[in-house]
KOLMARFI-457437 format. One line per 4 residues: for each residue x, y, z of N, C-alpha, C, O. Coordinates in steps of 0.001 Angstrom, whole numbers, plus 524288, in hexadecimal, padded with zeros to 5 digits. Layout:
KOLMARFI-457437
X:Y:Z:X:Y:Z:X:Y:Z:X:Y:Z; ...
//
This chain:
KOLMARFI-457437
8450E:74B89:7DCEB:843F2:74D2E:7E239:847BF:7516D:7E403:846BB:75541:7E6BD; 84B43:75056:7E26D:85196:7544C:7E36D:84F29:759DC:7E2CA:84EB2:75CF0:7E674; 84D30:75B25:7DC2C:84C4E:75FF2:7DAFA:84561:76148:7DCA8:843DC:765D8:7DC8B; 8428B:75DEF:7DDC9:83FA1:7619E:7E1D1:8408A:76382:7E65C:83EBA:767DB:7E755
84423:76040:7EB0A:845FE:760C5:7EDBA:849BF:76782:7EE57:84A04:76A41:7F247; 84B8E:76842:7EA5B:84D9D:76D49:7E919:84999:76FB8:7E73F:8480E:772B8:7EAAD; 84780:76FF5:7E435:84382:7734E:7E5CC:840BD:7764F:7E8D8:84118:77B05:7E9C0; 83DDF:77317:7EA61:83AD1:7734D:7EEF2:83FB1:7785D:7F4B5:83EBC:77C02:7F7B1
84420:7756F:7F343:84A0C:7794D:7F7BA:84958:77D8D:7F61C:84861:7814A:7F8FA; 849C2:77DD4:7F051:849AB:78256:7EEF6:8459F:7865D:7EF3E:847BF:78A92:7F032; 83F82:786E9:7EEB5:83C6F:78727:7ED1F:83BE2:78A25:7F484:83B26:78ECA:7F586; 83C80:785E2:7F850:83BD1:78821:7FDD2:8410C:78C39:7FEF3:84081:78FFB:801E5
8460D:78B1C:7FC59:84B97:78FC4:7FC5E:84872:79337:7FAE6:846CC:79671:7FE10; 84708:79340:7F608:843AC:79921:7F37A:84121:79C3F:7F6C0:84192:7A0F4:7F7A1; 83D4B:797BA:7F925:83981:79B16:7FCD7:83B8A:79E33:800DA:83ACC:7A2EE:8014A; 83E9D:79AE9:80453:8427E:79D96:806D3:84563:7A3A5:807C9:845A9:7A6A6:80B88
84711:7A3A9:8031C:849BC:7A75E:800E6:84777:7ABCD:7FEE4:84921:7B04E:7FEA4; 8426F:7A967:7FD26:83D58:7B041:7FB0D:83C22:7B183:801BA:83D14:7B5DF:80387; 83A0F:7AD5B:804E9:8391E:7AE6A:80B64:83F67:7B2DB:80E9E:83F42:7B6CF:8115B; 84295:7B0AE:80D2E:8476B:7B3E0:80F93:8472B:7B9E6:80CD9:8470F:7BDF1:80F72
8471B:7B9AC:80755:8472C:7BEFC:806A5:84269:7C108:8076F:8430B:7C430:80B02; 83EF6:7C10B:80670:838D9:7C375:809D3:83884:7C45C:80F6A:834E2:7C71C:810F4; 83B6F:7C2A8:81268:83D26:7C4FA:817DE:84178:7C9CE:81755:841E0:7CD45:81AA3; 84333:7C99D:814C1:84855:7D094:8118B:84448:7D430:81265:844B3:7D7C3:81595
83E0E:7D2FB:80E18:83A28:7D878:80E68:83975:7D927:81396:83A8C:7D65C:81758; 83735:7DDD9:81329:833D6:7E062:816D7:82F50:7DE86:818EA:82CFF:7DB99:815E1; 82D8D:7DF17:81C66:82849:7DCF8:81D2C:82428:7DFF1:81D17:81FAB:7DE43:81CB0; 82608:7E6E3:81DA6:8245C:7EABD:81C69:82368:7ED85:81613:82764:7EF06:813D9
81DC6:7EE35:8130E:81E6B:7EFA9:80ECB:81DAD:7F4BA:80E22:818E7:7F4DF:80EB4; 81F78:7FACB:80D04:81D88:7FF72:80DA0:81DFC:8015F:80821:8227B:802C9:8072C; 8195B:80216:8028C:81983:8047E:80054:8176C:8086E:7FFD8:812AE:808F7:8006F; 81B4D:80CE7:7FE60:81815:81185:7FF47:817F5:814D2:7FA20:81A6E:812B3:7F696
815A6:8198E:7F8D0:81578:81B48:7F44A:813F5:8229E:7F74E:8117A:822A3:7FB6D; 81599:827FB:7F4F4:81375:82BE8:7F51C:812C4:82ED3:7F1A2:81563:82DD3:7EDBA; 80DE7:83533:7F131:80D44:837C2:7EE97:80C94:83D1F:7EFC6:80927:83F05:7F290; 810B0:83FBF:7ED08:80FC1:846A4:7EF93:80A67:84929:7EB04:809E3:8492F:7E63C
806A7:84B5A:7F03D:801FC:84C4B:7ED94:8015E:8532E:7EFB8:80124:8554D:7F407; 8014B:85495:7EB91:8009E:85B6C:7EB3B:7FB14:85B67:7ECC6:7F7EB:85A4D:7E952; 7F962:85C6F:7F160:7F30B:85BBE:7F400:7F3D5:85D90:7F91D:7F7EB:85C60:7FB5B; 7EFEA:860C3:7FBB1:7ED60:85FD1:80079:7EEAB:85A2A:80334:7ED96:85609:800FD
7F113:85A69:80836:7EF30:854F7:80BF8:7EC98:85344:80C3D:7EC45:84E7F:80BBC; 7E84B:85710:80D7A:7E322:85557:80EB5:7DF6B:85321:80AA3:7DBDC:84FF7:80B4D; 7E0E6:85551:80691:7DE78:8530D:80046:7E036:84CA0:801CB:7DD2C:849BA:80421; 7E462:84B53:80074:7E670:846F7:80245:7E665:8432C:80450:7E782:83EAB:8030D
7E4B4:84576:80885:7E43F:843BA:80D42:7DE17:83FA2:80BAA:7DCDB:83B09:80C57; 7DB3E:844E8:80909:7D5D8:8415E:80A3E:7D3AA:83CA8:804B4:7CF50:83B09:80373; 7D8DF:83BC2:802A0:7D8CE:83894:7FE5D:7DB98:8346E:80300:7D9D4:83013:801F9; 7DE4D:83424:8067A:7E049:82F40:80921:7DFDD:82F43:80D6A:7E34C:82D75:81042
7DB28:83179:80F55:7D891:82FCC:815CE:7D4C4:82D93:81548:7D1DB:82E47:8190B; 7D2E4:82A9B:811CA:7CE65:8269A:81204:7CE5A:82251:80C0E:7D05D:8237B:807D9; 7CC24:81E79:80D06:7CC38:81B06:808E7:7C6A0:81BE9:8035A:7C5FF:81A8A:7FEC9; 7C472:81E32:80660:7C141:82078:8003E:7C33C:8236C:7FE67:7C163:823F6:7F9FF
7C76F:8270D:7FF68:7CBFF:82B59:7FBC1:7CE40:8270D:7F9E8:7CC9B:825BF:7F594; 7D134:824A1:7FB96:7D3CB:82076:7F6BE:7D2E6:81E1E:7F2C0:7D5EC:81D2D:7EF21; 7CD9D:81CCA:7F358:7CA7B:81BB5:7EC99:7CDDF:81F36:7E86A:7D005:81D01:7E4B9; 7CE39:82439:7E913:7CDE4:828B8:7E670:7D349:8287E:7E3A1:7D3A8:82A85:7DF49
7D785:8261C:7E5E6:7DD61:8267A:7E383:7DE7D:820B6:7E3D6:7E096:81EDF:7DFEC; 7DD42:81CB8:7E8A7:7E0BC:818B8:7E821:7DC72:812F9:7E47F:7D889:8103C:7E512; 7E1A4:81451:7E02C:7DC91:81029:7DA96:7DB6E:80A42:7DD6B:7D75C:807F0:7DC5A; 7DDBD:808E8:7DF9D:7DC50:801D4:7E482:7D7FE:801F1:7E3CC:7D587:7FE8E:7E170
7D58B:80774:7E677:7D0C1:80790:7E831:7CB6B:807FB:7E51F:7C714:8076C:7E71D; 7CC67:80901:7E035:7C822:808EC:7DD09:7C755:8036F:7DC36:7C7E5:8024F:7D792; 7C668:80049:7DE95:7C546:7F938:7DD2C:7BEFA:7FA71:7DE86:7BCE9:7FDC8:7E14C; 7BD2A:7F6CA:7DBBC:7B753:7F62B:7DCAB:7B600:7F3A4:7E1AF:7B25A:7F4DC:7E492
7BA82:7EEC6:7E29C:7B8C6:7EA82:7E8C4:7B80B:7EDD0:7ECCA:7B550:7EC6C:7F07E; 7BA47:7F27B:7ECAB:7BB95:7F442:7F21B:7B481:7F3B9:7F306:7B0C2:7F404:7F005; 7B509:7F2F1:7F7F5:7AFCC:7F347:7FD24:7AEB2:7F7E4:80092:7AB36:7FB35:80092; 7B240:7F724:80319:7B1FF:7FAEC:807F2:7B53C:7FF3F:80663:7B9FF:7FEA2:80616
7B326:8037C:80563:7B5C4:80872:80454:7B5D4:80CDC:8095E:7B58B:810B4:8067D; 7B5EF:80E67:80CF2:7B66F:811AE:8108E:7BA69:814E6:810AC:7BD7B:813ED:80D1A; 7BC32:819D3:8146A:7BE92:81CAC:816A8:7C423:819ED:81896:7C8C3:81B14:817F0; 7C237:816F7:81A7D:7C670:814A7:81D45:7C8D6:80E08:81B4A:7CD33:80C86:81CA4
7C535:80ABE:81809:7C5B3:80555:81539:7C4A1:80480:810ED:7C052:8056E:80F01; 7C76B:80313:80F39:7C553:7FFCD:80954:7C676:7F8F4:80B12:7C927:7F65D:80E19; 7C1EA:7F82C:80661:7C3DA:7F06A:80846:7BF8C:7EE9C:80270:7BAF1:7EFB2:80194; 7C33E:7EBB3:7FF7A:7C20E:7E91E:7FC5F:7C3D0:7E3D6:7FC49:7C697:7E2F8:8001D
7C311:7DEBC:7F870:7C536:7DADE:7F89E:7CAE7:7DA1F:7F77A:7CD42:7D5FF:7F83B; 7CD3F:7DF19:7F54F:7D11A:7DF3A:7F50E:7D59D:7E2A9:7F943:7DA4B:7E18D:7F952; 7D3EC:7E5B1:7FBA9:7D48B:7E85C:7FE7C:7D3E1:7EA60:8032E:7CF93:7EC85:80331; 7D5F5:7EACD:80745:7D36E:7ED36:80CFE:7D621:7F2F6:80E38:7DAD9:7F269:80EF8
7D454:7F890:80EA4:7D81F:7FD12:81042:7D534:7FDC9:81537:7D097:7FC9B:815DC; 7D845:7FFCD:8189B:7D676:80295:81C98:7DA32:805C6:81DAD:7DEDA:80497:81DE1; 7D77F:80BEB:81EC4:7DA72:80EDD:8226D:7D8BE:80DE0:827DB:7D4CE:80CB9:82A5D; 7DFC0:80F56:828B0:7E047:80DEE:82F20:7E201:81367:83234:7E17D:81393:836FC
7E2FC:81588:830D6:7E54E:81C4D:8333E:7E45E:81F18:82ED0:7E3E4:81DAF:82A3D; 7E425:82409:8313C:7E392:828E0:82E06:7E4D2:82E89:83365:7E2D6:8306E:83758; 7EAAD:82F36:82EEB:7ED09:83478:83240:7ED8B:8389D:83074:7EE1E:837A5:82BC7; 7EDC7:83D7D:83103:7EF59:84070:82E52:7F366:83FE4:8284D:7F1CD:84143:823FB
7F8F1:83D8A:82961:7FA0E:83C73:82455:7FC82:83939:82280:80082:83969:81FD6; 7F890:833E4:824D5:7F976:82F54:82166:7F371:82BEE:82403:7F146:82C79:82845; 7F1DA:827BC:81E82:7EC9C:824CF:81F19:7EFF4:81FED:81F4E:7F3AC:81F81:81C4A; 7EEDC:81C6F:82289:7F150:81681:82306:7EAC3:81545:822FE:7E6B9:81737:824BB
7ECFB:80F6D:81EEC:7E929:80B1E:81D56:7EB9C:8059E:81C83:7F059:8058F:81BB2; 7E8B2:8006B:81CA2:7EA8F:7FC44:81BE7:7E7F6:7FC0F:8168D:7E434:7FECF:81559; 7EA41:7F895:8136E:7E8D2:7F63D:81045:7E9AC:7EED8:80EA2:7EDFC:7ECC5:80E29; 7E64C:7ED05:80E3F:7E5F1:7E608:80DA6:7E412:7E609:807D7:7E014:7E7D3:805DA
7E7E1:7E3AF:805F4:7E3DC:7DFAC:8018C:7E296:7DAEC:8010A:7E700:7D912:80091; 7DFAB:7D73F:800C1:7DE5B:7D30D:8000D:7E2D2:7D033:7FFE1:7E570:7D06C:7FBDA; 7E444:7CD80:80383:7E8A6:7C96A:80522:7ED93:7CB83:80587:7F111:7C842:804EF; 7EF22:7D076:8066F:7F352:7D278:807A9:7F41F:7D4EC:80D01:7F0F4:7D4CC:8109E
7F7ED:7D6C1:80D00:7F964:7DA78:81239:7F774:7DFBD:81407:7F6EF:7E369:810F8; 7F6B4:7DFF3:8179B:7F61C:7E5A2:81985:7FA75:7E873:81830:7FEEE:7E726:81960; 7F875:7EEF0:8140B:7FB0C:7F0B4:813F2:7F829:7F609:817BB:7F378:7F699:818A3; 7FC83:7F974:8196F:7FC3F:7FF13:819EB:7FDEB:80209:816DD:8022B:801D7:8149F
7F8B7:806E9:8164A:7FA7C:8097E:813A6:7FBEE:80F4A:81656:7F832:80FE3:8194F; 7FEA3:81300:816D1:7FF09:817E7:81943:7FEF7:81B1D:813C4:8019F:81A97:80FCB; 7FA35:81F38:81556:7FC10:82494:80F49:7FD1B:8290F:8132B:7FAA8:829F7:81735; 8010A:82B95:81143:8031C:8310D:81560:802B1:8351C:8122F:8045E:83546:80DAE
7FFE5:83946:81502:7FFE0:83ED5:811CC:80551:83FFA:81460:805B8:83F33:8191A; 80ACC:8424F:810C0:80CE5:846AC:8141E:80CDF:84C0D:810AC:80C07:84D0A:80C0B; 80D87:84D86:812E4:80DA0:853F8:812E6:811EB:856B3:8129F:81544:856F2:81610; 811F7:858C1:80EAE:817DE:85D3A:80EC4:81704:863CD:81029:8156A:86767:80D68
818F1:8639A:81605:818D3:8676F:8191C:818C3:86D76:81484:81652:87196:814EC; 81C41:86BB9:810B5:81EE4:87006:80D4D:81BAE:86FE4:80A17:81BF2:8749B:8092C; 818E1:86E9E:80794:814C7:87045:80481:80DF0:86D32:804A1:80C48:868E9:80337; 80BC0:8715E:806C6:8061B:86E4F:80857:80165:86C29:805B6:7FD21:86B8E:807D8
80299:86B03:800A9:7FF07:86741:7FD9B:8037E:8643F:7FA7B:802BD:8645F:7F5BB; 807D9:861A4:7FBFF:80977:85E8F:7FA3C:80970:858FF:7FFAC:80A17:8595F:8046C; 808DF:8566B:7FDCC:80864:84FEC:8016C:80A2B:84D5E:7FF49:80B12:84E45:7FAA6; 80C2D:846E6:802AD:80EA5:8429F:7FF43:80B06:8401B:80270:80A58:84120:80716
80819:83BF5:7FF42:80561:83757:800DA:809F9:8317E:801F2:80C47:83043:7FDE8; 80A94:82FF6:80424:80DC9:82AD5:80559:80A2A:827D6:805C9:806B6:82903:808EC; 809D4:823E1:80359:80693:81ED8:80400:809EE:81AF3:80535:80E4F:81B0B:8033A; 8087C:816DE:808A2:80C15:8106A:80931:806F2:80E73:809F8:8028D:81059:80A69
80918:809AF:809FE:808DF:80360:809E8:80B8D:80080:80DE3:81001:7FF5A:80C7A; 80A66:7FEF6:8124E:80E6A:7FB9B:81514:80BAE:7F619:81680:80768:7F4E2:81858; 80F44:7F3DF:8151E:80EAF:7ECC4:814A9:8110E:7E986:8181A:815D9:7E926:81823; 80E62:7E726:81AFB:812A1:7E326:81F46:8121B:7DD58:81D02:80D90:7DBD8:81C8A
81617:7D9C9:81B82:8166D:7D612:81965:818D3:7CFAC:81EC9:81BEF:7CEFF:82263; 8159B:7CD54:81C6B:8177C:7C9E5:821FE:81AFE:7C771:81DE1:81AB6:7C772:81914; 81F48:7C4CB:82213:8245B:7C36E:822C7:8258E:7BDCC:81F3D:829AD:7BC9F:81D0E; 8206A:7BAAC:81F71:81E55:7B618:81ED6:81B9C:7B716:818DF:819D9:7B2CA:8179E
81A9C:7BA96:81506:818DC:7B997:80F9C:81ECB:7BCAD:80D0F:81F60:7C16F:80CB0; 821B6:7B9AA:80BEE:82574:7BCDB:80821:8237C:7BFE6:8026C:8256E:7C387:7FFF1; 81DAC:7BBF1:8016B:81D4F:7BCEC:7FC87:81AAF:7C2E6:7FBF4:81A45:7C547:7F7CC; 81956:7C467:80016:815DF:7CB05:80038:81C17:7CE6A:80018:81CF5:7D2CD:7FE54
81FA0:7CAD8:8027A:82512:7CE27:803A0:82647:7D195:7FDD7:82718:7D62B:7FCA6; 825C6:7CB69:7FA8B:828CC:7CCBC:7F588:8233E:7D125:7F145:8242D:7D4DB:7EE5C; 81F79:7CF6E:7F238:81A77:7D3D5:7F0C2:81B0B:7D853:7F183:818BF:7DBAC:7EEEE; 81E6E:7D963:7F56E:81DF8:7DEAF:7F7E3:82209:7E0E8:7F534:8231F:7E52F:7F71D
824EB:7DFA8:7F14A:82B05:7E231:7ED78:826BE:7E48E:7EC17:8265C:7E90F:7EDBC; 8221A:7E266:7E8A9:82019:7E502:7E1D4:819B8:7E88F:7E6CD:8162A:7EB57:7E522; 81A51:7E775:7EA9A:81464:7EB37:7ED3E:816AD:7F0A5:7EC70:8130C:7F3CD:7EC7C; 81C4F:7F381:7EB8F:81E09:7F829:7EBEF:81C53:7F985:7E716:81AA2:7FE05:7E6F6
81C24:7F6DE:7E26C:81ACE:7F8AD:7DD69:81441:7F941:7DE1D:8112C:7FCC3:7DCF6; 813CC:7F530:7E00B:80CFC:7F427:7DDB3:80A00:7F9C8:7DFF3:80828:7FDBB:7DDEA; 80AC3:7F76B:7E61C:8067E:7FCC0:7E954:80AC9:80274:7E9F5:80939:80694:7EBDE; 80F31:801CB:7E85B:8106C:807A2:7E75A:80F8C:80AC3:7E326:80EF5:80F88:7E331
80F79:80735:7DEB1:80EA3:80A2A:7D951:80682:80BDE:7DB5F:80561:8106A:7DA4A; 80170:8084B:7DE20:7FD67:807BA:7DEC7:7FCBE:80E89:7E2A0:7FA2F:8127F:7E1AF; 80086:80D07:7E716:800F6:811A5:7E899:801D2:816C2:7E56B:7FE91:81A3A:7E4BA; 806CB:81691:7E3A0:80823:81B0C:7E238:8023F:81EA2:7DC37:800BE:8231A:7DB46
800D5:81802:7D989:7FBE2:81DBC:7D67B:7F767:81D72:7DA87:7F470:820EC:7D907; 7F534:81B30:7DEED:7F27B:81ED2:7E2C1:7F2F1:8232D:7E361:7EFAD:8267D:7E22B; 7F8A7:82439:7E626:7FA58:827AE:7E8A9:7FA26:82CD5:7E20F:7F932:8315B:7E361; 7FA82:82C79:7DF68:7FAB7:82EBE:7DA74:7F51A:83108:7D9AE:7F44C:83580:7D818
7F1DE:82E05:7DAC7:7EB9B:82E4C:7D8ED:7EAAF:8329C:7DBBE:7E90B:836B2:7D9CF; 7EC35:8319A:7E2EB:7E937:83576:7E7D1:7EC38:83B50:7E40E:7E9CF:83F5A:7E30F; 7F0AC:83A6D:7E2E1:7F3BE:84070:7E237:7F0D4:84342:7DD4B:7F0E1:847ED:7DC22; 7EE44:83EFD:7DABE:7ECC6:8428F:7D608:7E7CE:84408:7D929:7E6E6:848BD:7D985
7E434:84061:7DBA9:7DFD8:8435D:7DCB8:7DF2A:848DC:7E154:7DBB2:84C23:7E1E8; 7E37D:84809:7E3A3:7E3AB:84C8D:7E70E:7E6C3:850B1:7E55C:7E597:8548E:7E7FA; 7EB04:851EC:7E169:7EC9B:85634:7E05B:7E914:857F1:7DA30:7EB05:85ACE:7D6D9; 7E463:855CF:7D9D4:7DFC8:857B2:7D3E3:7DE98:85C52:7D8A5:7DF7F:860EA:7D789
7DC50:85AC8:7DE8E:7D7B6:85CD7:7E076:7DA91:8604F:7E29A:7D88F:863CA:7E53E
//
């Protein structure tokens, strides 16, 4: 009885202690990734002002489930996008997947005053994590590898197809 008794102490110490350091993270997740693309803005531009241009570079999107394909949504069983703004130079969208969090996404054209067909695309990811799942806390170390490396050959794909044309 002694050594279940310890156990069991221990087993709730443990828990404890993964709960204390998971309050250290952030609750904020921002991965971001960019690409300098020798192109027109406006070329650019019209590869990431709507969600039927994205087929075209971001590979997610070639899944067969998807449903709803529009301008402005995609929504499959795995997936929900929506754009929510569209400004001159940046497209904000949410993105959901099936039992996860809302993420945002922001893509920013900027522009270098000093030479006028060079641009950097900035893409993020921003993640709000409640306070109360440590375990998304500790998920969120290896999400910088996963959807940044996912990002970064997107962002690779748009540059090849817009500096061919």
């Amino acid at each position: 009885m002694r050594h279940i008794k310890l156990l069991l102490i221990s087993i709730v110490v443990f828990i404890l202690i993964l709960f204390g350091m998971s309050l250290l993270f952030p609750s904020t997740v921002v991965i971001s990734r960019a690409v300098d693309i020798s192109a027109n803005a406006n070329d650019v531009y019209k590869k990431l002002d709507n969600c039927i241009a994205w087929k075209s570079w971001v590979t997610q999107l070639n899944d067969s489930s998807l449903r709803t394909f529009t301008a402005t949504k995609i929504h499959s069983d795995k997936l929900d996008v929506t754009i929510t703004a569209i400004q001159s130079d940046k497209i904000i969208s949410e993105w959901r997947v099936v039992n996860g969090n809302l993420q945002e996404s922001t893509m920013r054209i900027i522009s270098a005053s000093s030479m006028p067909n060079a641009i950097t695309i900035q893409w993020q990811f921003e993640e709000h994590i409640n306070w109360y799942q440590p375990w998304e806390k500790f998920a969120s170390l290896v999400g910088d590898q996963v959807m940044g490396t996912m990002m970064e050959n997107n962002l690779n794909n748009l540059k090849k197809q817009v500096e061919i044309n």
